[in-house]
C-alpha positions in Angstrom: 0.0 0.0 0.0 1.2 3.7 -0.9 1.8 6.2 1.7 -0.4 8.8 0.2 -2.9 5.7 0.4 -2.5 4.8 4.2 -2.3 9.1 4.5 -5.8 9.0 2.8 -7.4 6.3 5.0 -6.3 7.8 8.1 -7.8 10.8 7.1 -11.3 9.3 6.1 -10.8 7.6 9.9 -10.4 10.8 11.0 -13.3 12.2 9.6 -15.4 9.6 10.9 -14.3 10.5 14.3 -14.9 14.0 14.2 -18.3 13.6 13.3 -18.7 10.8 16.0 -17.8 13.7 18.8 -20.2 15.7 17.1 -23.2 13.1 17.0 -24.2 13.3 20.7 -24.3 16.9 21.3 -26.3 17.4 18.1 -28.7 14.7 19.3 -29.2 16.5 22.7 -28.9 19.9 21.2 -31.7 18.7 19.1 -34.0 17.4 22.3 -32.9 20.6 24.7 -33.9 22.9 22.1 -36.9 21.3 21.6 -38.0 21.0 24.4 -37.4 24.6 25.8 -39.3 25.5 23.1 -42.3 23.3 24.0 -42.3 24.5 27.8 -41.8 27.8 26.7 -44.9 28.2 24.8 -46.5 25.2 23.4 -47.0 23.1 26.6 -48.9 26.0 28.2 -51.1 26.3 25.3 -51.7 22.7 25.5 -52.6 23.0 29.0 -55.3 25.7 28.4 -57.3 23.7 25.6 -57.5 20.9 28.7 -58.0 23.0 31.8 -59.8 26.0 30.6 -61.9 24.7 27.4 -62.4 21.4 28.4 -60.5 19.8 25.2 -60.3 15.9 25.3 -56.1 14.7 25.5 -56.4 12.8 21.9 -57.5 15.9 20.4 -54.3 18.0 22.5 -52.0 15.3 21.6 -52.9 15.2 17.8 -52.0 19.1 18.0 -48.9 18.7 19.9 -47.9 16.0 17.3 -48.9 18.4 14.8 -47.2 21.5 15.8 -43.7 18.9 16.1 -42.6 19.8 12.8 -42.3 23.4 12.6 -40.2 23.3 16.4 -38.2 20.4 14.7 -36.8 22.2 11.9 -36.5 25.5 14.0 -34.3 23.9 16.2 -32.2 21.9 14.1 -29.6 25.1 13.1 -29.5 25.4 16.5 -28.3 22.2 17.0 -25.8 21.9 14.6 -24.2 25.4 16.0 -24.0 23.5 19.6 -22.7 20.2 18.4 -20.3 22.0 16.3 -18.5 23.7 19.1 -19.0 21.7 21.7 -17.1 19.0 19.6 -14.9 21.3 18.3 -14.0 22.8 22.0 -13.6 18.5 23.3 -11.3 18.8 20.4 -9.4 21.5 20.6 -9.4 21.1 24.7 -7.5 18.3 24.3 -4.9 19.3 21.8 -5.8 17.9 18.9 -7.1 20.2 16.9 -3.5 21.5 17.6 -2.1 17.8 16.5 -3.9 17.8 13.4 -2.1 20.6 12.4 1.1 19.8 13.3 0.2 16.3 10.8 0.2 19.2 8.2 -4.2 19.1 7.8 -5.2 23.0 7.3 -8.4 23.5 8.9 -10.4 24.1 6.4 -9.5 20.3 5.5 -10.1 19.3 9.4 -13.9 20.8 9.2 -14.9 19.1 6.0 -16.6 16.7 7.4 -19.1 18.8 9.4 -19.6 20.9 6.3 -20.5 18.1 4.2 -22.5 16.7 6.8 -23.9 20.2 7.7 -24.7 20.4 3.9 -27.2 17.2 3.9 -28.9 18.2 7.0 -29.8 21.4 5.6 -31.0 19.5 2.3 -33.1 17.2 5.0 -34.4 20.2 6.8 -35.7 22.0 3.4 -37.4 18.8 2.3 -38.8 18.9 6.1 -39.9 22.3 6.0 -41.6 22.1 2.7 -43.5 18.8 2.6 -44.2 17.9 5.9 -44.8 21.5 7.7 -47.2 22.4 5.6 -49.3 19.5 6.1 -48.8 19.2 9.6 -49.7 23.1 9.8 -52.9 22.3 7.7 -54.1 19.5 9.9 -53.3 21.3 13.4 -55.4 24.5 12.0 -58.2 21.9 10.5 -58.1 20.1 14.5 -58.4 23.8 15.9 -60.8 24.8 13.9 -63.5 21.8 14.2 -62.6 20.0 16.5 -61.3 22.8 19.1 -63.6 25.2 18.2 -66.4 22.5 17.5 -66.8 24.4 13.7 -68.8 22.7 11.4 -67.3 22.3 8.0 -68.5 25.1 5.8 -70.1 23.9 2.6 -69.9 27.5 1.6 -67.5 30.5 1.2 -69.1 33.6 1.8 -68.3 37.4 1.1 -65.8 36.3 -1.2 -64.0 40.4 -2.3 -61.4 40.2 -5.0 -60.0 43.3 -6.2 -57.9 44.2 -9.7 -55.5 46.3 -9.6 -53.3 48.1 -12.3 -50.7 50.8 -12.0 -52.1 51.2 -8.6 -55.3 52.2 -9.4 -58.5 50.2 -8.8 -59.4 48.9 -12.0 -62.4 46.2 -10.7 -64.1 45.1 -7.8 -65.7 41.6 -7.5 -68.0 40.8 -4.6 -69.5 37.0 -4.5 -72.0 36.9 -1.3 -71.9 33.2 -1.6 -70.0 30.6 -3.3 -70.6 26.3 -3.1 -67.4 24.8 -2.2 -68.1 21.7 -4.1 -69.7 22.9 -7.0 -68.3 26.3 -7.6 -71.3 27.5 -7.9 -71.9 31.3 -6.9 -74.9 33.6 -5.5 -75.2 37.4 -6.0 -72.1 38.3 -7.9 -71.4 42.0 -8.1 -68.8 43.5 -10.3 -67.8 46.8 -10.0 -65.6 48.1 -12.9 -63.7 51.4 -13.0 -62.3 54.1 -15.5 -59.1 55.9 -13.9 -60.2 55.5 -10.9 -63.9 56.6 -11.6 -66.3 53.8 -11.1 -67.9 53.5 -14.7 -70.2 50.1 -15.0 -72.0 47.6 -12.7 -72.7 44.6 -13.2 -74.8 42.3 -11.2 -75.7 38.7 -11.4 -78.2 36.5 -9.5 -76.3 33.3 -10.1 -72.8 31.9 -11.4 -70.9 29.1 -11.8 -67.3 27.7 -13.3 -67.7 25.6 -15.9 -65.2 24.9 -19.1 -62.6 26.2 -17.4 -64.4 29.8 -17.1 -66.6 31.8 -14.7 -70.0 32.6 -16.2 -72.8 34.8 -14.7 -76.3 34.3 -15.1 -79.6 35.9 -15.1 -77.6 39.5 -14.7 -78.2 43.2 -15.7 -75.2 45.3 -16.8 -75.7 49.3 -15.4 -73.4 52.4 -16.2 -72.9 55.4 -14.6 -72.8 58.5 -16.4 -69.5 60.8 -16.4 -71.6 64.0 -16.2 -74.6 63.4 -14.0 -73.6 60.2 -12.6 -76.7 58.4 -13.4 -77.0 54.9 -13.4 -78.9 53.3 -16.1 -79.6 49.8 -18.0 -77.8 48.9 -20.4 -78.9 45.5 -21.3 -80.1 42.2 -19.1 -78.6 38.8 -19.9 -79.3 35.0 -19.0 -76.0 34.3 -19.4 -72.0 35.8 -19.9 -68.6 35.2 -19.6 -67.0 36.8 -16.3 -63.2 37.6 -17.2 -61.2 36.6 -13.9 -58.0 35.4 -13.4 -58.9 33.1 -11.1 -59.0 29.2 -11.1 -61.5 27.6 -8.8 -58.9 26.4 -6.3 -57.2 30.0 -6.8 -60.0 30.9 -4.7 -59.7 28.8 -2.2 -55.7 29.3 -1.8 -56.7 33.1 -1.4 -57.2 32.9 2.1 -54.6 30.0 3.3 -51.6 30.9 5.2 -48.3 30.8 4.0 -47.0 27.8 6.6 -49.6 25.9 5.5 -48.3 25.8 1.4 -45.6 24.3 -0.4 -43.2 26.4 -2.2 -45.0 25.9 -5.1 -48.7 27.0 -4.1 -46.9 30.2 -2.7 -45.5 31.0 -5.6 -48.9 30.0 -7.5 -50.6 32.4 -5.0 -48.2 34.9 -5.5 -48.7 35.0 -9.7 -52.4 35.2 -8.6 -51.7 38.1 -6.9 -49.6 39.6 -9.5 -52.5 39.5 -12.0 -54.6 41.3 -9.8 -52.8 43.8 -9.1 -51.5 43.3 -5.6 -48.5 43.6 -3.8 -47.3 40.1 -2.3 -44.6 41.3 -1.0 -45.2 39.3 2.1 -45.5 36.5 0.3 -42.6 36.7 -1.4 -41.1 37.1 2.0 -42.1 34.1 2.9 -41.3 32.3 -0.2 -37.3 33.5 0.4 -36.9 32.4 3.7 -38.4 29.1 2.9 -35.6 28.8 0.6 -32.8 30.3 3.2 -33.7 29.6 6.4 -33.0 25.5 6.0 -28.9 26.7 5.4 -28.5 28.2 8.1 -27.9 24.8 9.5 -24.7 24.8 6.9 -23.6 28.0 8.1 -24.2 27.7 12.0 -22.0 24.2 11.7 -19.3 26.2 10.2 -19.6 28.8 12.8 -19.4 26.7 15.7 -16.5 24.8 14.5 -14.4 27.9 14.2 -15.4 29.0 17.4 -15.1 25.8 19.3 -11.8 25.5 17.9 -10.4 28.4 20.1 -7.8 27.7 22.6 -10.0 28.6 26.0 -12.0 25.6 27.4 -15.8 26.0 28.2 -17.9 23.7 29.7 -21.2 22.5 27.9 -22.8 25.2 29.4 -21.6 27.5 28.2 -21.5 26.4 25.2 -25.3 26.2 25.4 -26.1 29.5 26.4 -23.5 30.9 23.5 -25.5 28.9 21.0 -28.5 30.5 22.5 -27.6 34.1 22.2 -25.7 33.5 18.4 -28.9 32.2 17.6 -31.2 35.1 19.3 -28.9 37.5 17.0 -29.1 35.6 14.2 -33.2 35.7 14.4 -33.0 39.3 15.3 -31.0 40.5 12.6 -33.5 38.1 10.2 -36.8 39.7 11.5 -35.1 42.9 10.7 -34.4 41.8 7.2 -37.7 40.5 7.2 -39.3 43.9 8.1 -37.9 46.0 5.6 -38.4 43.4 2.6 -42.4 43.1 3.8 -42.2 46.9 2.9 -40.4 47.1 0.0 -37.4 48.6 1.4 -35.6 45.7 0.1 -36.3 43.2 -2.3 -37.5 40.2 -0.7 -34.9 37.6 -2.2 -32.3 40.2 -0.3 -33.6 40.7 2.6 -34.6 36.8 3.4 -30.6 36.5 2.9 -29.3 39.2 5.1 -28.7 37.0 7.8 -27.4 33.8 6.6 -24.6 36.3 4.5 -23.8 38.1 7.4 -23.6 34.7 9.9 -21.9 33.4 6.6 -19.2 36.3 6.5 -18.1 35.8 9.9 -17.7 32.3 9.8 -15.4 32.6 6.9 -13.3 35.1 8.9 -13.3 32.9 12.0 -12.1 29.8 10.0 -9.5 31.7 8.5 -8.2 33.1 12.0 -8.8 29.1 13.1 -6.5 28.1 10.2 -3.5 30.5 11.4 -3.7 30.0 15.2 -1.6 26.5 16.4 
């Protein structure tokens, strides 16, 4: 066997043991976290619906189960920054960090392992976050709603208001008092249309209904309104006419779903939707960005940790804790921040969602570079 060959299998050794000191604290990182979270907020909840509303324990269970998810993947950055130091400090407490570099490994080359590692996590967390949350999300809301709340599922969807808009001017107005949620089929439809900014035709409908692939209105009576006097007067009646609406039938449903409870996919359907008519989803496209970046900060934290933990000075598991804990409270501070300003258009969303991984990212970089020098 080659040296460079025994060199290389030592190496692959040694990256199997690195991420063997990191395995446990992750692990417990993973349950602490976790579970402050849950006595910090969800148990009490929990305990309410039981004490105070009289909610049975299967139904409070279900939601617990439900609510799993979304703690879960909040907490799994936070566990790959603790694991990440704490190994790295067991490491580097006991001199071989400093070893490793005498052997001639940079430490770019000694963290490689976490990265990659810290790399499929993040992929595991985004898959996570974006198939199972939302469903999860979904079902706890559905439990709340009739099953908590003892809400009989609606057959209908009443006072339905869409509104068009177009170089920020009102351009229609649709009202729909009622609309089956099973057969699409809709009751007193009112469309208000307007002329730069002047409302200039009405047109109401006793029935509708989607069929074809379009919205039709039936039995209706289209009205204007005079410029000068404004009049209203007849224009014609009709039994039956096409209603131009960018809307599907599920569109309309999706309208008034929150964003943890869809996919990447239906957000960024919901968000086209609300493109075409004329609204700003800036909040949703928010939301779409950090569903994209928040699942790397798991990368990033890993990478942070091990540059940190790699520092001469010893600190107990404790402390490494409670540093975890306020990285992580900056971290989310500095990323509701972000999140502000790209809700309001101060920055574009796709920015703004990013502000915080970059900035984490930057100084992780800077660390591992001071790592690579010291020892």
């Amino acid at each position: 066997m080659k040296i460079n060959d025994v060199f290389s299998l030592k190496v692959r050794v040694l990256d199997r043991y690195i991420l063997g000191e990191l395995k446990s604290p992750f692990f417990f990182g993973l349950v602490a976290f976790t579970t402050i979270l849950v006595a910090g907020g969800l148990l009490f909840q929990m305990a309410d619906l039981i004490i105070q509303k009289g909610v049975s324990v299967g139904i409070v269970i279900r939601l617990f189960v439900y609510y799993m998810p979304r703690l879960v993947v909040f907490t799994i950055p936070m566990s790959c920054l603790l694991a990440s130091l704490l190994g790295f400090g067991k490491l580097s407490a006991n001199s071989e960090i400093v070893a490793l570099k005498s052997a001639g490994l940079s430490f770019q080359r000694i963290v490689r392992p976490v990265t990659v590692a810290a790399f499929f996590i993040s992929i595991v967390a985004f898959i996570i976050n974006e198939s199972v949350v939302p469903l999860s999300e979904r079902a706890a809301a559905n439990v709340m709603k009739y099953e908590v709340l003892r809400e009989s599922a609606p057959l209908f969807t009443q006072k339905i208001f869409i509104k068009e808009e177009g170089d920020g001017v009102v351009k229609r107005v649709i009202y729909i008092d009622r609309m089956d949620n099973d057969t699409k089929d809709m009751k007193d439809v009112t469309v208000e249309e307007f002329d730069q900014g002047r409302l200039a035709r009405i047109i109401t409908s006793l029935d509708g209904k989607w069929e074809d692939g379009s919205w039709w209105l039936i039995n209706g009576a289209v009205y204007e309104i005079s410029k000068k006097t404004k009049e209203v007067g007849l224009l014609f009646k009709f039994d039956r006419q096409a209603l131009r609406l960018n809307l599907r039938s599920e569109d309309i449903e999706n309208v008034n779903r929150e964003p943890d409870e869809m996919g990447i996919k239906e957000l960024l359907s919901l968000i086209r939707l609300k493109e075409r008519l004329g609204e700003s989803p800036g909040e949703l496209w928010m939301a779409f960005h950090l569903r994209l970046a928040v699942p790397w900060a798991c990368l990033i934290f890993a990478i942070l940790g091990a540059a940190l933990g790699s520092r001469p000075q010893r600190a107990s598991s404790g402390v490494g804790f409670g540093f975890s804990v306020i990285i992580i409270f900056v971290y989310y501070v500095i990323m509701s921040f972000s999140k502000a300003l790209g809700e309001n258009g101060s920055l574009p969303p796709a920015m703004a969602a990013w502000v915080a991984n970059l900035v984490f990212l930057a100084i992780s970089l800077l660390l591992c570079s001071r790592a690579n020098r010291l020892g």
